[in-house]
KEFI-741713 format. One line per field, with one value per residue: x negated, y, z of N, C-alpha, C, O, CB in turn; residue in one letter; residue number from 1. Coordinates in steps of 0.2 Angstrom, whole numbers. Glycine has a CB too. Example, Ala and Ser with C-alpha at 12.3 -4.5 7.8 and 13.67 -1.06 7.14 Angstrom:
n_px <- c(-66:-64)
n_py <- c(-28:-11)
n_pz <- c(39:35)
ca_px <- c(-62:-68)
ca_py <- c(-22:-5)
ca_pz <- c(39:36)
c_px <- c(-66:-64)
c_py <- c(-16:0)
c_pz <- c(39:39)
o_px <- c(-71:-67)
o_py <- c(-17:6)
o_pz <- c(42:40)
cb_px <- c(-57:-70)
cb_py <- c(-22:-3)
cb_pz <- c(45:29)
rest <- c(A:S)
nr <- c(1:2)
This chain:
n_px <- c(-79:-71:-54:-47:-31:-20:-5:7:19:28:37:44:56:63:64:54:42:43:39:29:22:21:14:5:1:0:-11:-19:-20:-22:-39:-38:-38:-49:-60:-58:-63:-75:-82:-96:-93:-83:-73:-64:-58:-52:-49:-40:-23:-6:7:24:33:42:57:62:70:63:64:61:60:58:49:33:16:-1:-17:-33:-45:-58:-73:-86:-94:-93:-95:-98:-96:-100:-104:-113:-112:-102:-92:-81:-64:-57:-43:-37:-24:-12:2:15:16:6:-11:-19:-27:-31:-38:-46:-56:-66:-64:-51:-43:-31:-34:-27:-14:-17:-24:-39:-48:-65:-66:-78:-82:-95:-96:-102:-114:-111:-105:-90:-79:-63:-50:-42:-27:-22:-8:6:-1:-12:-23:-22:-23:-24:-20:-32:-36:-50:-64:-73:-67:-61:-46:-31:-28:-40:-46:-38:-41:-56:-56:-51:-58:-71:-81:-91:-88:-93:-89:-86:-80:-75:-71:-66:-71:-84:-83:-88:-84:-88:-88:-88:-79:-76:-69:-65:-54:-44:-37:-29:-19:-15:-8:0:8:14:14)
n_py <- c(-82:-95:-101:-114:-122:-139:-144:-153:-159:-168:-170:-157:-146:-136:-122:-121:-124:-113:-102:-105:-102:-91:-86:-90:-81:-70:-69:-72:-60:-50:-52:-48:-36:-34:-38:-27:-17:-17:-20:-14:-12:-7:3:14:30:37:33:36:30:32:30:23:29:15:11:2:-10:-11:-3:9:26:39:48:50:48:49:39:30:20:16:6:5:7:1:5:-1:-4:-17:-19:-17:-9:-14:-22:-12:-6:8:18:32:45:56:66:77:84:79:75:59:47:28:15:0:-12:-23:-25:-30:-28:-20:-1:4:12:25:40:52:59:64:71:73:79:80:90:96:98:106:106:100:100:92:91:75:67:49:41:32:20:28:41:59:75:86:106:112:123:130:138:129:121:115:118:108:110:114:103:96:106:106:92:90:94:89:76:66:63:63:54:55:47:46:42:43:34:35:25:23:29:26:32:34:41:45:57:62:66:67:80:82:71:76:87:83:76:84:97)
n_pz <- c(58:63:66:71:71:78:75:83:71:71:84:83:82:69:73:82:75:68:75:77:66:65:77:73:62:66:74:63:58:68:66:55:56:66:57:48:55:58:44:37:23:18:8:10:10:20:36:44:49:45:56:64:78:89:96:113:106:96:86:71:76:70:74:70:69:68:68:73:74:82:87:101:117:133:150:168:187:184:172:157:143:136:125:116:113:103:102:92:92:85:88:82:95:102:106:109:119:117:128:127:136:135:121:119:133:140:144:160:172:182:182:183:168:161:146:135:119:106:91:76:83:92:111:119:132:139:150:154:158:164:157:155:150:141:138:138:134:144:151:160:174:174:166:159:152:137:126:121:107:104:104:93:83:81:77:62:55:44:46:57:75:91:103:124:137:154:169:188:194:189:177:160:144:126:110:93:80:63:56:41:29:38:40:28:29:40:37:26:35:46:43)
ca_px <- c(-76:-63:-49:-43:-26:-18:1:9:24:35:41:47:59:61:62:46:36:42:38:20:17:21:11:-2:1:0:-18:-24:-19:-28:-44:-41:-38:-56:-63:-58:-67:-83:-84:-98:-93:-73:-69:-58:-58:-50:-49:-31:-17:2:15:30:35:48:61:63:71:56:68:59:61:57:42:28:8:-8:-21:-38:-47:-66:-77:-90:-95:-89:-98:-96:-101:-100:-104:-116:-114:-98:-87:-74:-60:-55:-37:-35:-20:-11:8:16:13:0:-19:-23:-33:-29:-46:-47:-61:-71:-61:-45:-38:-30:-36:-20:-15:-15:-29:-40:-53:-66:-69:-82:-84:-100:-93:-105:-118:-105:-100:-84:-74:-58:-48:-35:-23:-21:-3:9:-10:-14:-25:-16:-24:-20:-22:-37:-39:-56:-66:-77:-62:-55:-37:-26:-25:-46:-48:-35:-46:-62:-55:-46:-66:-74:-86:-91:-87:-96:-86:-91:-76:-76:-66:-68:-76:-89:-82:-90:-82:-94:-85:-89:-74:-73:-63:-66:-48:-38:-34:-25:-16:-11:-5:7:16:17:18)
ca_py <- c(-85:-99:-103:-121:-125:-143:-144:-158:-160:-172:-169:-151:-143:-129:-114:-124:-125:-107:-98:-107:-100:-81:-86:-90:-75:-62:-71:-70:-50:-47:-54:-45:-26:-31:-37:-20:-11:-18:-21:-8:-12:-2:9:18:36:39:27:37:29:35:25:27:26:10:11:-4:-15:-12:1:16:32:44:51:48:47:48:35:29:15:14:1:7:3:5:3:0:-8:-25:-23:-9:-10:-19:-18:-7:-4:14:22:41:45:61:66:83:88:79:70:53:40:24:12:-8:-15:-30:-24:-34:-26:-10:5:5:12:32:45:58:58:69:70:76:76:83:91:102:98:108:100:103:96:91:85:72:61:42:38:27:19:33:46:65:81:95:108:113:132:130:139:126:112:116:114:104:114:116:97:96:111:99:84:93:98:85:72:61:66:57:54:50:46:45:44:48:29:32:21:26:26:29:30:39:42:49:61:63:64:67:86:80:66:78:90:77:70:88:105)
ca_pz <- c(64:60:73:68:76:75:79:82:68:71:87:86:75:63:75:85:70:64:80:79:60:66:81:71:59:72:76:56:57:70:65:49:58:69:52:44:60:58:40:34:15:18:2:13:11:28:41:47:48:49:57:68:87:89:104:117:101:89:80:71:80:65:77:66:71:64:71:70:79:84:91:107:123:139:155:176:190:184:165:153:137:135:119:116:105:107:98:96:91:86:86:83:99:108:106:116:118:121:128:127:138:130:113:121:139:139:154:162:178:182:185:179:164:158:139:130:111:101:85:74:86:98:119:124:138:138:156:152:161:162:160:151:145:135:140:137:136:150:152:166:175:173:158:154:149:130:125:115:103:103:101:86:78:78:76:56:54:42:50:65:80:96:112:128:141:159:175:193:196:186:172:154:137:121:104:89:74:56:53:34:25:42:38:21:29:45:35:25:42:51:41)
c_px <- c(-70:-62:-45:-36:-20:-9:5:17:30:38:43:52:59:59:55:42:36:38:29:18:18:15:3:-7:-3:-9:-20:-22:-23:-33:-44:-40:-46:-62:-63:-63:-74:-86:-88:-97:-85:-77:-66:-60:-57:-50:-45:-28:-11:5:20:32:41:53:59:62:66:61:64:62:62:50:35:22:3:-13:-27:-42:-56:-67:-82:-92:-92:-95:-95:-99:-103:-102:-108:-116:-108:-94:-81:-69:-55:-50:-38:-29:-16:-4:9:14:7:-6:-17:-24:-30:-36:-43:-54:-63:-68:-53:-41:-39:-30:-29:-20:-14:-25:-31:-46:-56:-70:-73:-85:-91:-97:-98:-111:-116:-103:-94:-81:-67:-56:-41:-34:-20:-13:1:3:-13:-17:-24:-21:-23:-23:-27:-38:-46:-59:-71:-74:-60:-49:-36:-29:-36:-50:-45:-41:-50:-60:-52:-53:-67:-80:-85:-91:-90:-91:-88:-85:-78:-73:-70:-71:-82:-89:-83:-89:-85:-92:-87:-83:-77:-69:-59:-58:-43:-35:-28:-20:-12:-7:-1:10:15:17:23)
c_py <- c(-89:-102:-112:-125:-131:-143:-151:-160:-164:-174:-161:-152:-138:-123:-116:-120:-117:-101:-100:-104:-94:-83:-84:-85:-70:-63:-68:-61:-46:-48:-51:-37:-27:-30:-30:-17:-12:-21:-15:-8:-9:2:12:25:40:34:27:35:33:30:27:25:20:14:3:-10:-16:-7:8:20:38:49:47:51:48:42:34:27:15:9:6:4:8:2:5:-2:-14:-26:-16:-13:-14:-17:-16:-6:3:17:28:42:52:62:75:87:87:76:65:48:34:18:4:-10:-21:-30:-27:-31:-20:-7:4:9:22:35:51:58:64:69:74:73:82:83:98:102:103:105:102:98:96:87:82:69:55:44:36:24:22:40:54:73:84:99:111:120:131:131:134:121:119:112:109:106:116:108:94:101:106:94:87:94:90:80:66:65:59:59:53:52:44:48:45:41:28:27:27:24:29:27:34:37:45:53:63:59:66:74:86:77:71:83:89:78:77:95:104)
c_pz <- c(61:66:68:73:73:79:79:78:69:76:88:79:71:66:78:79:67:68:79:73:62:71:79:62:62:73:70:57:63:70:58:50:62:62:50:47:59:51:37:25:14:12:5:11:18:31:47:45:49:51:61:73:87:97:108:112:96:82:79:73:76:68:73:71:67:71:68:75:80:88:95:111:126:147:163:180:188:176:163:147:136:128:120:109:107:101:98:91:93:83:83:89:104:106:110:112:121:122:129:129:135:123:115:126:139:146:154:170:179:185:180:175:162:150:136:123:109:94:82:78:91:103:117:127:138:145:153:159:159:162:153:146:141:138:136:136:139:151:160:168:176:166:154:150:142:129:121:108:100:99:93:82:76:76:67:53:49:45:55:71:86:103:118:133:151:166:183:197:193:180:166:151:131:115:99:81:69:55:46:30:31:41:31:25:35:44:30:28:44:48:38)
o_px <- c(-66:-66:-41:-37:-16:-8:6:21:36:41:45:53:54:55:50:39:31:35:24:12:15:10:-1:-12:-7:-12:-23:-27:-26:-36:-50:-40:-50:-65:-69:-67:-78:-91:-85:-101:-83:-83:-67:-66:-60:-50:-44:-28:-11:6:20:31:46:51:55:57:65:61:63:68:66:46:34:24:4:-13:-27:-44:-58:-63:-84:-92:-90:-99:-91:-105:-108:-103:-107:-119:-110:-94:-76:-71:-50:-52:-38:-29:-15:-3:4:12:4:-4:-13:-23:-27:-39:-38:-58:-59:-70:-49:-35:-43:-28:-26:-25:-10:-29:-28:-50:-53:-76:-71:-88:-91:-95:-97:-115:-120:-100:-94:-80:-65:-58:-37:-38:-17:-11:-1:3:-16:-13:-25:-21:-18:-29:-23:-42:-46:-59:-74:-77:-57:-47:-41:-32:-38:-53:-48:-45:-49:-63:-48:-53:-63:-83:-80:-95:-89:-91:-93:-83:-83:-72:-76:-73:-86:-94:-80:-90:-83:-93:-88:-84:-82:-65:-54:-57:-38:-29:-23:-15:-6:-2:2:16:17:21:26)
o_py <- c(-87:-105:-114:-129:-130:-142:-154:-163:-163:-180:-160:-156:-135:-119:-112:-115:-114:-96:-97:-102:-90:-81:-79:-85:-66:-58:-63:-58:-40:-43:-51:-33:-22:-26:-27:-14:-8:-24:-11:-5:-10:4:17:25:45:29:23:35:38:24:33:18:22:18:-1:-14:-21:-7:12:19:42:52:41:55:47:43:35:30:15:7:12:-2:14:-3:9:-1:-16:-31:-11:-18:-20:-11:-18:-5:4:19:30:38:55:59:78:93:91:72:66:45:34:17:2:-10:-25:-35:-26:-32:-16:-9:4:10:25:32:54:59:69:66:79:67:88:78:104:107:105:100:107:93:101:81:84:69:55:48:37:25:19:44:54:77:86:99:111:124:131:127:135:117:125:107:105:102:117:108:90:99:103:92:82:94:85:83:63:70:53:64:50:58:41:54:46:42:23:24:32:18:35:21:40:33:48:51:65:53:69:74:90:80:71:85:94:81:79:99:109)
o_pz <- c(57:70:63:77:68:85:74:82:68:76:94:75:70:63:76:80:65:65:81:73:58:68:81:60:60:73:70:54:63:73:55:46:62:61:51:44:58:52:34:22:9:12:1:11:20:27:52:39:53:48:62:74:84:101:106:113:93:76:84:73:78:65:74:75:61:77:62:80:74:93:92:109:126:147:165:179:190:173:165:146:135:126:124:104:111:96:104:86:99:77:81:88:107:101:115:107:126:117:132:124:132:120:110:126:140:152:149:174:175:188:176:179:160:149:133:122:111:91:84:77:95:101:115:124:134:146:149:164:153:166:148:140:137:141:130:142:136:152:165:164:182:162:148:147:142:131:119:104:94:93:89:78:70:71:66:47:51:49:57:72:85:107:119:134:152:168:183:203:194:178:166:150:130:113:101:78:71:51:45:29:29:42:30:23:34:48:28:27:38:51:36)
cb_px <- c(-74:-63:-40:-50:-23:-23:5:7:22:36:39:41:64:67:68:45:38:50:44:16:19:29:12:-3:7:5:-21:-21:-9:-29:-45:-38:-30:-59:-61:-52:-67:-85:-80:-105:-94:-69:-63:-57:-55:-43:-56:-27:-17:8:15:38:39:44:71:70:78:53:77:58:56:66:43:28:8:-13:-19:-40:-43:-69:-81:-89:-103:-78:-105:-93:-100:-90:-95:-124:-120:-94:-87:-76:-53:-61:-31:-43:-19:-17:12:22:17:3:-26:-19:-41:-22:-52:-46:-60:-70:-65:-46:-38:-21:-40:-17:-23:-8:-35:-39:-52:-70:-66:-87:-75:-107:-84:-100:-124:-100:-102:-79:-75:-57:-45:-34:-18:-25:1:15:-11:-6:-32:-9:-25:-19:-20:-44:-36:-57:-69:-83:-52:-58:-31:-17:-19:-50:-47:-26:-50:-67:-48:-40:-73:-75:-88:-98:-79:-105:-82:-102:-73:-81:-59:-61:-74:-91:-75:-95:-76:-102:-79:-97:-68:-72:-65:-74:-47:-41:-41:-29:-18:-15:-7:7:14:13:14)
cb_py <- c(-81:-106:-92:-128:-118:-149:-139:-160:-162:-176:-171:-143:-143:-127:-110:-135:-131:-104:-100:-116:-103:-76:-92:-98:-73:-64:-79:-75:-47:-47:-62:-48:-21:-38:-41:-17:-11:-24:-23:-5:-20:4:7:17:38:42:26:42:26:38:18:27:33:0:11:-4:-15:-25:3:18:34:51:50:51:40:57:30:34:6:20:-6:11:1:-1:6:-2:-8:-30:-25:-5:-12:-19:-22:0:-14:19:21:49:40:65:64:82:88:74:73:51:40:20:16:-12:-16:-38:-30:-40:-29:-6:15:-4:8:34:40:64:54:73:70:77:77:79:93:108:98:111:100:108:100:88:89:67:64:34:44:30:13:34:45:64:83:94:110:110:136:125:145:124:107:113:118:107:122:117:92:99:116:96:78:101:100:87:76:55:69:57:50:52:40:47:37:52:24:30:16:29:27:26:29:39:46:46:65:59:54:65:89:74:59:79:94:70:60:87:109)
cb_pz <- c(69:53:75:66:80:74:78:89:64:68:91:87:76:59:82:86:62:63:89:78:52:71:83:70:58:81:77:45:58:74:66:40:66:75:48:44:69:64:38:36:11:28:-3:21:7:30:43:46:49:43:60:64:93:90:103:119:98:85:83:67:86:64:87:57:73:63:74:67:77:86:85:111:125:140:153:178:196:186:160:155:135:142:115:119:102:110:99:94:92:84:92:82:103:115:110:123:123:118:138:120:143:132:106:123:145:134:154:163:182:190:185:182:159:163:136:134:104:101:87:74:82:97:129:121:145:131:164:145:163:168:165:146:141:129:141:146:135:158:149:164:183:175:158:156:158:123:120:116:107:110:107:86:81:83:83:58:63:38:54:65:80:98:113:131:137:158:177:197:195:189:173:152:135:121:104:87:74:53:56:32:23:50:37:16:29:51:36:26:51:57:36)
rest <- c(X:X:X:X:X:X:X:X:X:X:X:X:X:X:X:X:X:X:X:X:X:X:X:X:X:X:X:X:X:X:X:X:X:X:X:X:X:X:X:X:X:X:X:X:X:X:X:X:X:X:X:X:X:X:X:X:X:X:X:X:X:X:X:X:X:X:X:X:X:X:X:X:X:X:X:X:X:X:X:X:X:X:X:X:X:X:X:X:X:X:X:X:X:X:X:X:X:X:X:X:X:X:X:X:X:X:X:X:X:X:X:X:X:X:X:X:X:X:X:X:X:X:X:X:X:X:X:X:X:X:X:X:X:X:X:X:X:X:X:X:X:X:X:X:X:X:X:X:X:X:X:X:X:X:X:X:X:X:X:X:X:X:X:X:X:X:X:X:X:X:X:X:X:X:X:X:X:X:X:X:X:X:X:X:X:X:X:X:X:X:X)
nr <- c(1:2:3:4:5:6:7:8:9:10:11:12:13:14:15:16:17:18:19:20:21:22:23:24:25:26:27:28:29:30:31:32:33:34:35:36:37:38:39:40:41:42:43:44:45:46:47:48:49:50:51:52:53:54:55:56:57:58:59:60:61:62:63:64:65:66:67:68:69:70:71:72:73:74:75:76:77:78:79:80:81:82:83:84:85:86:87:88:89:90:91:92:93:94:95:96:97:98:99:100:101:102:103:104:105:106:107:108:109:110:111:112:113:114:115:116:117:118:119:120:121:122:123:124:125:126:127:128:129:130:131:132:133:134:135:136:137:138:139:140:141:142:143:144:145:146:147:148:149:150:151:152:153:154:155:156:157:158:159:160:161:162:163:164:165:166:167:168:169:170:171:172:173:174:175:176:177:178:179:180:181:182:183:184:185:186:187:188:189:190:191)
C-alpha cells in the first residue's frame, strides 16, 4: 500500500512543514507495527514487548508493561467477521485487554465481558470489566470463572492461546496470541 501525500511548500513555514513531516512519520510507523502483525516471515522469537506507562505530559512513570498485539475478528449486529486488532497487556498487578474494531476504533465505554481462552486444549472463563478502554479481570463468586492469577499461569505456559471475547450485547471478539518467550521476558521486568 502507498500513501502519496503532496504539500504545498511555499506557503507554510518551518514549524507548518515540520508538524507535516511528524504527521507523516507517525503514519509510516503505523503502517510498519500493522506490517509487523501480519508479516508471516517475522524472526521474532517473542512477539512481547516491554514499555513504560507515560503520565498526562508523556513522562515515563517507571511502571513497566509487557504487551502483545494480535489481529481477529470481531462480530455484531451490523458486521461478522470484521477485523480486529486486539492488545493484551500485562503489569505487575493486573492482565487486560484492550479491543480495536475494524483494526482502528477502540471498545470504549463501561460494561461487563466474558472471556474465554483455550490453553492446552483446556476452557476457562474469565469475568472482566470494560473500564478506562481496557478490559480488567475480576474477580467472580462463581466457580466456573478463573482468576487473575489463573489466566497469568496459562498465559507463562508456552504456545498459542485462542480467545473468544464477549459482552452482554452479544458483541464477539476472536483472537489468538503466542505466548512463546513471554515467561523469560515476564520474569526480567517483574521478579
Amino acid at each position: 500500500m502507498l500513501f502519496v501525500c503532496v504539500f504545498p511548500l511555499f506557503s507554510q513555514n518551518r514549524e507548518d512543514i515540520k508538524r507535516q513531516i511528524d504527521s507523516l512519520q507517525a503514519i509510516l510507523d503505523q503502517l510498519d507495527q500493522i506490517e509487523s502483525l501480519t508479516n508471516p516471515e517475522s524472526t521474532e522469537s517473542s512477539s512481547w514487548s516491554i514499555e513504560e506507562f507515560t503520565d498526562k505530559f508523556d513522562r515515563p512513570t517507571g511502571e513497566k508493561f509487557i504487551y502483545t498485539k494480535a489481529l481477529g475478528q470481531f462480530s455484531n449486529s451490523a458486521t461478522t467477521n470484521s477485523d480486529l486488532l486486539a492488545f493484551v497487556g500485562i503489569t505487575k498487578e493486573e492482565i487486560f485487554f484492550q479491543l480495536y474494531e475494524y483494526a482502528k476504533m477502540l471498545v470504549k465505554g463501561e460494561g461487563y465481558y466474558v472471556i474465554s481462552m483455550l490453553s492446552d486444549e483446556k476452557e476457562y472463563l474469565f469475568f472482566s470489566e470494560l473500564k478506562q478502554n481496557r478490559l480488567f479481570i475480576k474477580k467472580y463468586n462463581d466457580k466456573k470463572f478463573s482468576t487473575k492469577e489463573v489466566l497469568l499461569r496459562e498465559l507463562l505456559k508456552e504456545g498459542k492461546k485462542k480467545l473468544y471475547i464477549q459482552n452482554s450485547r452479544n458483541v464477539t471478539y476472536k483472537f489468538d496470541i503466542e505466548t512463546n518467550g513471554l515467561n523469560d521476558i515476564y520474569n526480567s521486568v517483574f521478579k
